[in-house]
C-alpha positions in Angstrom: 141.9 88.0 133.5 143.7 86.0 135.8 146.4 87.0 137.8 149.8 85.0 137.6 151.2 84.1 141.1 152.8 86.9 143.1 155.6 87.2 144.3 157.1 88.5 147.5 158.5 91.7 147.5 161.4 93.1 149.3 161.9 97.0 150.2 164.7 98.0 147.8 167.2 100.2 149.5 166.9 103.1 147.5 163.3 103.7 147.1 162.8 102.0 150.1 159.6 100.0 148.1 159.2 96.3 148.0 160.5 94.6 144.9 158.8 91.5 143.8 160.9 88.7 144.5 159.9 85.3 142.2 158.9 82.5 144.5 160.0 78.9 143.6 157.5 77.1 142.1 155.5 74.3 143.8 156.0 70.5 143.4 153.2 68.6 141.2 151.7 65.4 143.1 151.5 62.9 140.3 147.8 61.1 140.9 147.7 57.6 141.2 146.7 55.1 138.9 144.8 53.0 141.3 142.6 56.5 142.5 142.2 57.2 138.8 140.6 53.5 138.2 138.3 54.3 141.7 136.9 57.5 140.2 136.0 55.1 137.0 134.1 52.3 138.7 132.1 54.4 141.0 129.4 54.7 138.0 129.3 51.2 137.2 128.2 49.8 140.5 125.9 52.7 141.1 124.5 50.8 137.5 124.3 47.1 138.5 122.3 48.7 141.6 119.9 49.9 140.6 119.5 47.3 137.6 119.4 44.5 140.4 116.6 46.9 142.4 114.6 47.0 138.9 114.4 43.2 138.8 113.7 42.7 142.1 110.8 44.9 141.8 109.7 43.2 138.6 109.7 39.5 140.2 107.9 40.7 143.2 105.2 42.6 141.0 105.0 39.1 139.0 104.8 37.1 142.1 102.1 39.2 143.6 99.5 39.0 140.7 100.6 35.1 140.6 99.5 34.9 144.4 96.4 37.0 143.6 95.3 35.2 140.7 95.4 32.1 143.1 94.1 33.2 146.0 90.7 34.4 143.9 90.7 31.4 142.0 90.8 29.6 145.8 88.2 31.7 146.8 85.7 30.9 143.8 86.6 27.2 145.0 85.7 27.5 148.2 82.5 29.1 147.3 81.4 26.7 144.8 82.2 24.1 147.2 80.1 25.7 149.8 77.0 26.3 147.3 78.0 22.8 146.5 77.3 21.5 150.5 79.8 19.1 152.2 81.0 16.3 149.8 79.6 12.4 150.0 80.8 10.7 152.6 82.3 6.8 151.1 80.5 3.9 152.6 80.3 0.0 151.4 76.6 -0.8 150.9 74.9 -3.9 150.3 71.4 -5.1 148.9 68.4 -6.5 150.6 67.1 -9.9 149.0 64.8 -13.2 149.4 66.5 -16.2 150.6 66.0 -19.0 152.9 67.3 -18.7 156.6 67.5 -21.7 159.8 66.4 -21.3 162.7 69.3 -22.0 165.7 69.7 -22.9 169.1 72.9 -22.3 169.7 74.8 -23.5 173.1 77.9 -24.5 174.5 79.8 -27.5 174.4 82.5 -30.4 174.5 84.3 -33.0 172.5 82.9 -36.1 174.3 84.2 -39.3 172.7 81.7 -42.4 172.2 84.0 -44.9 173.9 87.5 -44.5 175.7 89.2 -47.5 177.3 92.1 -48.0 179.3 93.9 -50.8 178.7 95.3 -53.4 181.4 97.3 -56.2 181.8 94.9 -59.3 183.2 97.6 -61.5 184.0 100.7 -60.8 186.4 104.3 -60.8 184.3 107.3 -59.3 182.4 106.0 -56.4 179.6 108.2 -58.1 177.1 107.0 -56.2 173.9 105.0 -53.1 172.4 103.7 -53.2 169.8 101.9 -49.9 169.0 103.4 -46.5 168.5 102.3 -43.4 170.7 99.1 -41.4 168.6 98.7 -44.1 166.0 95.4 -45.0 165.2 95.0 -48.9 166.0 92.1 -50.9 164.7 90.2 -53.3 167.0 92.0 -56.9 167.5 95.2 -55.4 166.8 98.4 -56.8 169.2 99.4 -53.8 171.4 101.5 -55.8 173.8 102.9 -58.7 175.3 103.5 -60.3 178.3 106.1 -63.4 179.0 103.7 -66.3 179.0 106.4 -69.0 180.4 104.5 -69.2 183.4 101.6 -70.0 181.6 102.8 -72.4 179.5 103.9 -73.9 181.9 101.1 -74.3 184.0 99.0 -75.6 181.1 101.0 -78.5 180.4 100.6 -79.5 184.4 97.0 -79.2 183.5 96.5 -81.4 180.4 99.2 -84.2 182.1 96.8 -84.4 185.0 93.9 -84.7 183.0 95.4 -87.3 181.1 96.2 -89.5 184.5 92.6 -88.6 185.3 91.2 -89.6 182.1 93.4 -93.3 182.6 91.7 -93.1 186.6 87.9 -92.5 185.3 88.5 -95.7 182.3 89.7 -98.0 184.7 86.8 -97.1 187.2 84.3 -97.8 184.6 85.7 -101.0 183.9 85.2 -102.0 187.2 81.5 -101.1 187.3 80.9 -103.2 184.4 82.1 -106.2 186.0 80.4 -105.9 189.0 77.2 -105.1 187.2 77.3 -108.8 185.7 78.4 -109.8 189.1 76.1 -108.5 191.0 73.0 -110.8 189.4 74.8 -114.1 190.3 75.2 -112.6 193.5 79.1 -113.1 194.2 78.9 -109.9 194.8 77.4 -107.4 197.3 74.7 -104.2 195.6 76.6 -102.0 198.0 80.4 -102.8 196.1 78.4 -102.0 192.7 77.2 -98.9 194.4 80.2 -97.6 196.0 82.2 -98.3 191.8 79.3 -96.2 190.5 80.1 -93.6 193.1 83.8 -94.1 192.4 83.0 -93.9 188.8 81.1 -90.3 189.0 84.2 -89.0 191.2 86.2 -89.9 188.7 84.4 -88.4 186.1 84.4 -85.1 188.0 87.9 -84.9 188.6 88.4 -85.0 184.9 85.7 -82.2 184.3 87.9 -80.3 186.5 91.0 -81.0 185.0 89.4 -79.9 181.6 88.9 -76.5 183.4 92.1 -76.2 184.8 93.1 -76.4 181.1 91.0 -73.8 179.8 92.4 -71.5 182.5 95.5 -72.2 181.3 94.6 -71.4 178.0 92.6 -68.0 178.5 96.0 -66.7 181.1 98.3 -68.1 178.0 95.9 -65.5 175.3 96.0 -63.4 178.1 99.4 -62.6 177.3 99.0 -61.2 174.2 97.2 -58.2 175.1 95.2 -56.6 172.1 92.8 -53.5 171.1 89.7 -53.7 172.5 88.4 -51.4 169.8 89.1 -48.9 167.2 90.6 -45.5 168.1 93.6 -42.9 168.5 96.2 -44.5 170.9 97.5 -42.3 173.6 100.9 -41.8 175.5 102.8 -45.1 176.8 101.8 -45.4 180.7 104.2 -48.3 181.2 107.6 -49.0 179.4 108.8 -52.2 178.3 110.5 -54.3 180.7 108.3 -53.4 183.6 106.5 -56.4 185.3 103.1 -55.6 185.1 99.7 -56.8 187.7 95.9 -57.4 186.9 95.8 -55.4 189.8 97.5 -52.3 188.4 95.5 -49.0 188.5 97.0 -46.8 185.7 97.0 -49.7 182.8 99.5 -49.7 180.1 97.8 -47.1 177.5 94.3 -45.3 177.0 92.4 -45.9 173.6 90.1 -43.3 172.2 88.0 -43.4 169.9 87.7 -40.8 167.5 85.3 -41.7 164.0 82.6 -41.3 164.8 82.4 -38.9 167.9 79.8 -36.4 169.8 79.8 -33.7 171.3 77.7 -32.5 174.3 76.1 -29.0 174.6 73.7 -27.2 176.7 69.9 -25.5 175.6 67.9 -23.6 177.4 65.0 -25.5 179.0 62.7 -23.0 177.6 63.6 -24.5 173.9 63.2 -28.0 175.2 59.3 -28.4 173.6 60.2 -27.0 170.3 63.1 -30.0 170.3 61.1 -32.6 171.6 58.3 -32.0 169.3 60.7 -32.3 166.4 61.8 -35.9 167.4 58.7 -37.0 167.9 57.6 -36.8 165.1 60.9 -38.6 164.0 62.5 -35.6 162.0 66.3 -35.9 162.4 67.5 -32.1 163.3 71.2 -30.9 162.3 73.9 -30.0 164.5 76.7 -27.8 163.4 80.1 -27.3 165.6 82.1 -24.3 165.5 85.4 -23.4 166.6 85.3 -21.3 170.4 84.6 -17.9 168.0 82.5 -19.3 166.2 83.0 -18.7 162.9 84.6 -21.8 161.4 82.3 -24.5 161.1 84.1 -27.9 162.1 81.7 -30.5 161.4 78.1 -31.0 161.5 76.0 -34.0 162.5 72.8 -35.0 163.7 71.3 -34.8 167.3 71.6 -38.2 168.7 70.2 -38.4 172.0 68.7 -35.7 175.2 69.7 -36.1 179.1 67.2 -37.6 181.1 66.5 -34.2 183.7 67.5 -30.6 183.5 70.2 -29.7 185.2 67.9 -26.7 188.3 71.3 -24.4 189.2 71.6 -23.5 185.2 67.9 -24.4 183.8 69.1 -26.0 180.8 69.7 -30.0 179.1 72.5 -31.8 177.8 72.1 -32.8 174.3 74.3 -35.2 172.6 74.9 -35.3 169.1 76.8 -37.3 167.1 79.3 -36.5 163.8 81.6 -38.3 161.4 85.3 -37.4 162.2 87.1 -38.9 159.2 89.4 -36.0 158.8 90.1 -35.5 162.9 88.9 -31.9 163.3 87.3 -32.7 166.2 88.9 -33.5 169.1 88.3 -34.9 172.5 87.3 -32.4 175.4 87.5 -29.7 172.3 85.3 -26.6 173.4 82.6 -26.4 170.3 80.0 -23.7 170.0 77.1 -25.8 168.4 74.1 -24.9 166.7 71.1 -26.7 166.8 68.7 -26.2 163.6 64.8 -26.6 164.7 63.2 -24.6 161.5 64.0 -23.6 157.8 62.4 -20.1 156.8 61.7 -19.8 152.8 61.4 -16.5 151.1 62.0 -14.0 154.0 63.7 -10.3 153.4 67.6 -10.7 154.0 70.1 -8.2 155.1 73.9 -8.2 156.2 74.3 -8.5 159.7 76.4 -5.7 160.1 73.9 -2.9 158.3 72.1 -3.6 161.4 72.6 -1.1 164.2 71.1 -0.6 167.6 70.7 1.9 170.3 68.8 1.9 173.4 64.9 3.0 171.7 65.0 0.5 168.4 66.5 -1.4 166.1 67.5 0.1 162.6 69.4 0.5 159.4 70.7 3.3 157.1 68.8 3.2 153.6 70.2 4.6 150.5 67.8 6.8 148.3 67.9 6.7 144.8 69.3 10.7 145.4 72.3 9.0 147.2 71.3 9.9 150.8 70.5 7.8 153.5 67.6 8.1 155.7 67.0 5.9 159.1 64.7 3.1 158.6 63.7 1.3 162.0 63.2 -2.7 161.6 62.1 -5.8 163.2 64.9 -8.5 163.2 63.9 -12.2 163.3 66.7 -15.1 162.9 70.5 -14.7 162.3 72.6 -17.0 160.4 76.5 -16.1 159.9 76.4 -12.8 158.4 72.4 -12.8 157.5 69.9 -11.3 159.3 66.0 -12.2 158.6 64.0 -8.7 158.4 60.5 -9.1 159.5 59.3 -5.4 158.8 60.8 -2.3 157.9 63.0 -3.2 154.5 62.1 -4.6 151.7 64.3 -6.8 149.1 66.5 -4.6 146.6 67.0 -1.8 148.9 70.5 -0.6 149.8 71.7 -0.5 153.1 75.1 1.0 154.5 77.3 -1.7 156.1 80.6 0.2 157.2 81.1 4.1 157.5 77.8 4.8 159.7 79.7 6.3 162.2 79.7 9.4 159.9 76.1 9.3 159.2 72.9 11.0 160.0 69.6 11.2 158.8 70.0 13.0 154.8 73.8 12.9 154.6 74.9 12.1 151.0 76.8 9.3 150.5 78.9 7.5 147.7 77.8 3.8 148.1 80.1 1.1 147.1 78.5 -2.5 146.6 80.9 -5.0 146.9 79.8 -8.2 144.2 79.2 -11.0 146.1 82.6 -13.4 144.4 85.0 -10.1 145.8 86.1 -8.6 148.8 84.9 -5.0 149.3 87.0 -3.1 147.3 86.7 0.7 146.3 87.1 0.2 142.9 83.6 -1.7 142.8 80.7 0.8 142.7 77.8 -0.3 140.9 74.9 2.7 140.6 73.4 3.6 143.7 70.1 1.3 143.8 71.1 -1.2 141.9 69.3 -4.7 143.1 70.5 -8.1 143.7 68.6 -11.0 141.2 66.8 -12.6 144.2 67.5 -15.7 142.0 71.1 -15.6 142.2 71.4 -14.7 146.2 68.2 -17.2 146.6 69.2 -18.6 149.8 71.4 -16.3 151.5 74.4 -17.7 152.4 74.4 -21.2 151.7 76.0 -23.5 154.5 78.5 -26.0 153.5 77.2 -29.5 154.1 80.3 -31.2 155.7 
């Protein structure tokens, strides 16, 4: 049992033993409502705690057999791929075929027009009017300018008045001769008066001669005035504006005429080529000159070889060669630095191969060939002529096989490659991958790269 509270006792005066006294009882603390609500949620967050522990542990577990799964899967990859070997390397290819290649001499050059002429007054006077403008192309017989011919004028009508009294001078002389021929029988008069009339009479004659000069002159200073185009040609920049008086005498002239259709061009060969070129033109074949631009690669014109210096030039060892083109469309111009290439043969039916499958080192000349397994093996060759972006191949290839153009850098003897031949009507383009091996209808390509006949 449990015992009630106790009280305090007091001695009681008689017995002198305590008496239990009742104590007052205790105040009751009423408990708060906000404690009583604390107690409550205690339990609940404990709850969401461990809840929110239980689903991180689940998305880690999840996220660790995720990252397991693809890190094996990674793996297995990486050891196919290295069963597999290295993976082909991308390259544009191209395809050995027959065609026909020429033979060049290439060398240096100018623009060198077949006539230029400055033009000059040939009579002193006023420029009174142009009649050209400045680039114009002007035909020959043209009027380009004139002069004030006043002066002349002038001057000729002094000429043909003096004539005329020289004329009336000579008639009257004559007539004296006549007489004193019948005279001169009967004797009334002397043989030496007849001679002296027929001396008088040749004077005479003489004098008029001269004045019929003195009229021409007249004339050719009077058309002299009119000054027009000696020949046909591109008109250059005005040297003298109107209004100046001009002199025969002048050193500059009034404007330079050039002529531009047709027009040559001079270049250099070596003299060591010099036999092959003068064998050609004796026997009378005419051989073809093309000009280029100064990188040459785009053709300008193309002509004919006109004409060979006369001596080799002994500080450079080489000849000036003149040849000659039509110039209708101006893309030639004077003193315009041309690269020109002389043809001297035309091979038939020789192996061809792009210029830039061809690669080079110190020790030899080769190209990377494409098996039909898709790998390239080194193939040393012999190169012969080069036209624009075809190369003759005297040994070492032969038509239909592939060789790699671009991505050699990359390359070594058994690497596997993905080739990409580009069709000859399209750029190179990625998309464009015929089967590795596939060959070019010698038919088609026949030829190689055909040059344009300007």
């Amino acid at each position: 049992m449990l015992d009630g509270p106790r009280m305090p006792t007091e001695p009681s005066p008689e017995t002198h033993e305590p008496i239990a006294v009742p104590s007052a009882p205790e105040p009751v603390t009423p408990v708060p409502a906000e404690s009583a609500r604390r107690g409550k949620t205690k339990p609940s967050r404990r709850r969401w705690l461990w809840l929110s522990l239980c689903v991180f542990l689940v998305l880690g577990l999840i996220a660790y057999l995720l990252w397991a799964k693809t890190s094996r899967a990674n793996a297995d990859s990486a050891a196919k791929a290295a069963a597999k070997g290295p993976p082909p390397i991308p390259v544009v290819a191209a395809t050995s075929h027959k065609g026909d290649i020429g033979v060049y001499y290439a060398g240096l050059g100018a623009v060198t027009p077949l006539a230029t002429v400055t033009v000059r007054s040939r009579v002193d006077g006023q420029l009174m009017n142009v009649r050209y403008r400045e680039g114009e192309t002007v035909h020959k017989g043209d009027l380009l300018a004139e002069i004030d011919d006043g002066p002349y004028q002038a001057a000729l009508t002094q000429a043909e008045g003096q004539l005329i009294k020289d004329q009336a001078a000579l008639e009257n002389a004559r007539i004296d001769l006549a007489r004193y021929q019948q005279l001169v029988p009967q004797k009334a008069i002397p043989e030496q008066q007849l001679a002296t009339q027929q001396a008088t009479v040749h004077q005479d004659e003489g004098v008029v001669k001269l004045d019929e000069g003195q009229i021409e002159g007249a004339k050719v200073n009077l058309a002299y005035c009119k000054i027009t185009a000696p020949l046909t040609g591109r008109i250059g920049l005005r040297l003298v504006d109107l209004g100046n008086i001009v002199h025969a005498a002048d050193t500059n002239g009034l404007v330079v005429i050039t002529q531009m259709d047709p027009i040559s061009a001079i270049f250099t060969i070596s003299e060591d080529q010099l036999q092959v070129v003068l064998k050609k033109m004796a026997a009378g074949q005419t051989l073809e000159v093309d000009a280029y631009d100064r990188d040459a690669k785009t053709k300008l014109a193309q002509g004919s070889l006109t004409t060979l210096d006369n001596q080799i030039d002994p500080t450079t060892g080489t000849l000036k060669l003149r040849a000659t083109f039509e110039n209708a469309k101006g893309t030639l111009f004077p003193n315009q630095f041309v690269n020109a290439r002389l043809l001297v043969q035309e091979k038939q039916g020789v192996t061809l191969a792009p210029t830039a499958a061809v690669q080079r080192n110190s020790q030899a000349t080769y190209v990377y060939v494409v098996k039909a397994d898709s790998t390239v093996t080194v193939r040393p060759i012999t190169i012969g002529a080069t036209e624009g972006d075809d190369s003759e191949v005297t040994s070492g290839l032969m038509p239909g096989e592939v060789v790699v153009m671009t991505g050699v850098d990359k390359l070594q003897e058994g690497s596997k490659v993905n080739a990409q031949i580009p069709s000859a009507n399209s750029p190179v383009s990625p998309s464009v991958s015929p089967p590795v091996g596939a060959s070019v209808n010698p038919s088609v390509k026949k030829g190689g790269k055909a040059r344009k006949k300007s």
